[in-house]
N, C-alpha and C positions, 0 to 999 in steps of 0.2 A: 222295777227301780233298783239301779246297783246301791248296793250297801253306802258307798260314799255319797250319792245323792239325799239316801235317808239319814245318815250321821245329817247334812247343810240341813236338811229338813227340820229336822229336829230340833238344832240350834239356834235357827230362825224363831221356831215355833215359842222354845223354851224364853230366848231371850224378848218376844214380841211386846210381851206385858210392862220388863223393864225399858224398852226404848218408847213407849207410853202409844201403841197401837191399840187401836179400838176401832173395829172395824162394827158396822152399824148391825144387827141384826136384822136375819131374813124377811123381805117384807116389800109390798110396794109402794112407791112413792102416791102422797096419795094426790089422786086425781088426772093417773099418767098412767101409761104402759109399760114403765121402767118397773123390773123387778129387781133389785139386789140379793144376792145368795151369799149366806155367809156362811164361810168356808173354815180352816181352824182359826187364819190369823189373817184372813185378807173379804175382802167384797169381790163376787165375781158378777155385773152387771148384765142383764139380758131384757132388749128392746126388745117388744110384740110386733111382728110383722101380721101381714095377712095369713101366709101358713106358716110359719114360722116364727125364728127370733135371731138378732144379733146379738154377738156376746163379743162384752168387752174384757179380754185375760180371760186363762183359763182354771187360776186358781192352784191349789198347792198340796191338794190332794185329789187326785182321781176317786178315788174311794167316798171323798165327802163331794166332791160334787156332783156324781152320779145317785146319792142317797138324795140329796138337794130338790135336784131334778126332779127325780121321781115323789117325793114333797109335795112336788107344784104340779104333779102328772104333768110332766113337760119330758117327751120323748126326746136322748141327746139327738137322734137324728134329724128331730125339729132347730136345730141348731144352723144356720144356713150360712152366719157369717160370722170370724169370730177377728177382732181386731185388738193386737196386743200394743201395750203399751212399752215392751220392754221384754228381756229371753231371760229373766232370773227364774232359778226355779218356782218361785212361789206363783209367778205368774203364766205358766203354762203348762201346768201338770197333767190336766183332765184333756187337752187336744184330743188325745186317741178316741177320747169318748165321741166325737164329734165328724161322723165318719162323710156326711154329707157335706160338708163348711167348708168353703174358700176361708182361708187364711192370710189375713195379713200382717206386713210386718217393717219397721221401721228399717229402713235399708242400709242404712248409718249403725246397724246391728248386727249387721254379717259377721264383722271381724270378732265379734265375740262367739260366736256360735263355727264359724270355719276354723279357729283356734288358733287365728292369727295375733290376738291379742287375749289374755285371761282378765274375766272380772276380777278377780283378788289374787295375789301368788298363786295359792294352790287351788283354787277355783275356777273352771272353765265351761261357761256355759253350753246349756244343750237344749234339744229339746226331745222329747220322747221318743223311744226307740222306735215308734211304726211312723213317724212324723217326719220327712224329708228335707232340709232346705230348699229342694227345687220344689217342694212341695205348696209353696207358700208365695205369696205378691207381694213383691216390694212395694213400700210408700214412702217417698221424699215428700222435705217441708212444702206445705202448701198444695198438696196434691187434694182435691174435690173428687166425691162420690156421691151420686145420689143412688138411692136403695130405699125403691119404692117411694113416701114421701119424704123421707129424710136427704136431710143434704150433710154429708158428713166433708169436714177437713182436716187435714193431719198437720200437725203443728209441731216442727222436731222441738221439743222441750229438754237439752241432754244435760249431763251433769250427775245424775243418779247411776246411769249407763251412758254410752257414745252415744249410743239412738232412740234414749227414752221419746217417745212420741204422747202428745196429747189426743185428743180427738172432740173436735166442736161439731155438735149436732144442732143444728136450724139454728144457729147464734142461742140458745137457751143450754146447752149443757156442755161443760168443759169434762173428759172422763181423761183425770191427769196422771193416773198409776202412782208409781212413786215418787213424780217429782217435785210435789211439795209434798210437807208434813204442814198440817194443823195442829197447833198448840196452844191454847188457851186465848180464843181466835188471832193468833198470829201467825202466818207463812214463816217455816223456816224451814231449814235444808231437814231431810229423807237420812235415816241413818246407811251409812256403806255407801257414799256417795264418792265415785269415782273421781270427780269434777269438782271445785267447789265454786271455782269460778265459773263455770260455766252455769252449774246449777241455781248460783245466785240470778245470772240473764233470765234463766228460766220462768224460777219465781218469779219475775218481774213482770213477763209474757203473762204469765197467770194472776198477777196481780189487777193488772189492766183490764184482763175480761173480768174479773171477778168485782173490781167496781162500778163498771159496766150492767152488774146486775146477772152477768150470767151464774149459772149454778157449780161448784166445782166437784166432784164427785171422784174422791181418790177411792185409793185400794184400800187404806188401813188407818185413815182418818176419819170416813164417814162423810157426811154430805153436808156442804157449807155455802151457805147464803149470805149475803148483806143482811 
């Protein structure tokens, strides 16, 4: 990781506590195959497959989620599918670890990662040095996966980034990265949110399932039910 990536790291990490991030401790949901990995300042999610697992983001440090892993005696190459929500650093640090994984990736998210556009003035997203763009599958709004029993959909949610994407699994779980914040049970905007308007649409998409009864399960909120 270049020096400049670990100063952003850092800063996130330092400033997480004040922008009121509390991400759940490691653990599984109970009565599911959903394991959450928590990471310094984020959850990085992993579905049980038959031989393997889907992982939703890949977290924000390589170092802690390889420690993670091995935790849960879970080998990264069991790792088969990994589906991001968004190209900020915090959320795809650990990819390298993950040498077997199809990758996907909100397609509405190129222009931050080909550097056609910067997330922040001086900030230009990447993703890790052994990790390619052509490496990885795009997903537009509404695009269906099934993978094995799960039926997953991708739901552009943008406003945090261009191409924040959600992803709904069997109508029972929304995994929405940064695009909302939960604060004192109320949806509100994600700090460093590019969009505000748009982000506001977003929440609104997530509000809907989330009355609905589905579960919404961010990066640095923690997991929220009716």
């Amino acid at each position: 990781m270049s020096i400049f990536k670990k100063t952003v790291s850092l800063i996130i990490k330092i400033s997480a506590p004040i922008l009121g991030m509390n991400p759940v401790e490691s653990g599984y949901i109970s009565g599911t195959d959903i394991l959450f990995l928590k990471d310094s300042i984020c959850n990085v999610y992993l579905i049980k497959l038959e031989d393997g697992y889907i992982a939703i983001d890949a977290g924000a440090s390589e170092k802690e989620v390889a420690r993670l892993l091995k935790e849960y005696d879970i080998d990264p190459t069991q790792i088969l599918y990994v589906f991001l929500t968004h190209s900020d650093s915090d959320h795809v640090a650990a990819l390298g670890l993950f040498k077997n994984a199809k990758i996907y990736l909100p397609k509405a998210e190129v222009s931050l990662l080909s550097g056609a556009l910067k997330r922040q003035p001086v900030v230009k997203n990447s993703l890790p040095d052994n990790i390619q763009l052509n490496d990885v599958t795009l997903l537009d709004d509404n695009d269906e996966l099934h993978i094995e029993k799960y039926t997953i959909k991708a739901l552009l949610t943008p406003g945090h980034t261009l191409g924040s994407m959600s992803y709904i699994f069997d109508e029972q779980y929304v995994y929405s990265g940064d695009a909302v914040r939960f604060k004192k049970g109320r949806m509100v905007l994600h700090p460093f949110t590019m969009n505000k308007k748009e982000s506001k649409n977003s929440i609104e998409k997530i509000r809907v399932l989330y009355e609905r009864g589905l579960t919404i399960l961010t990066a640095h909120y923690g997991i929220n039910r009716k």
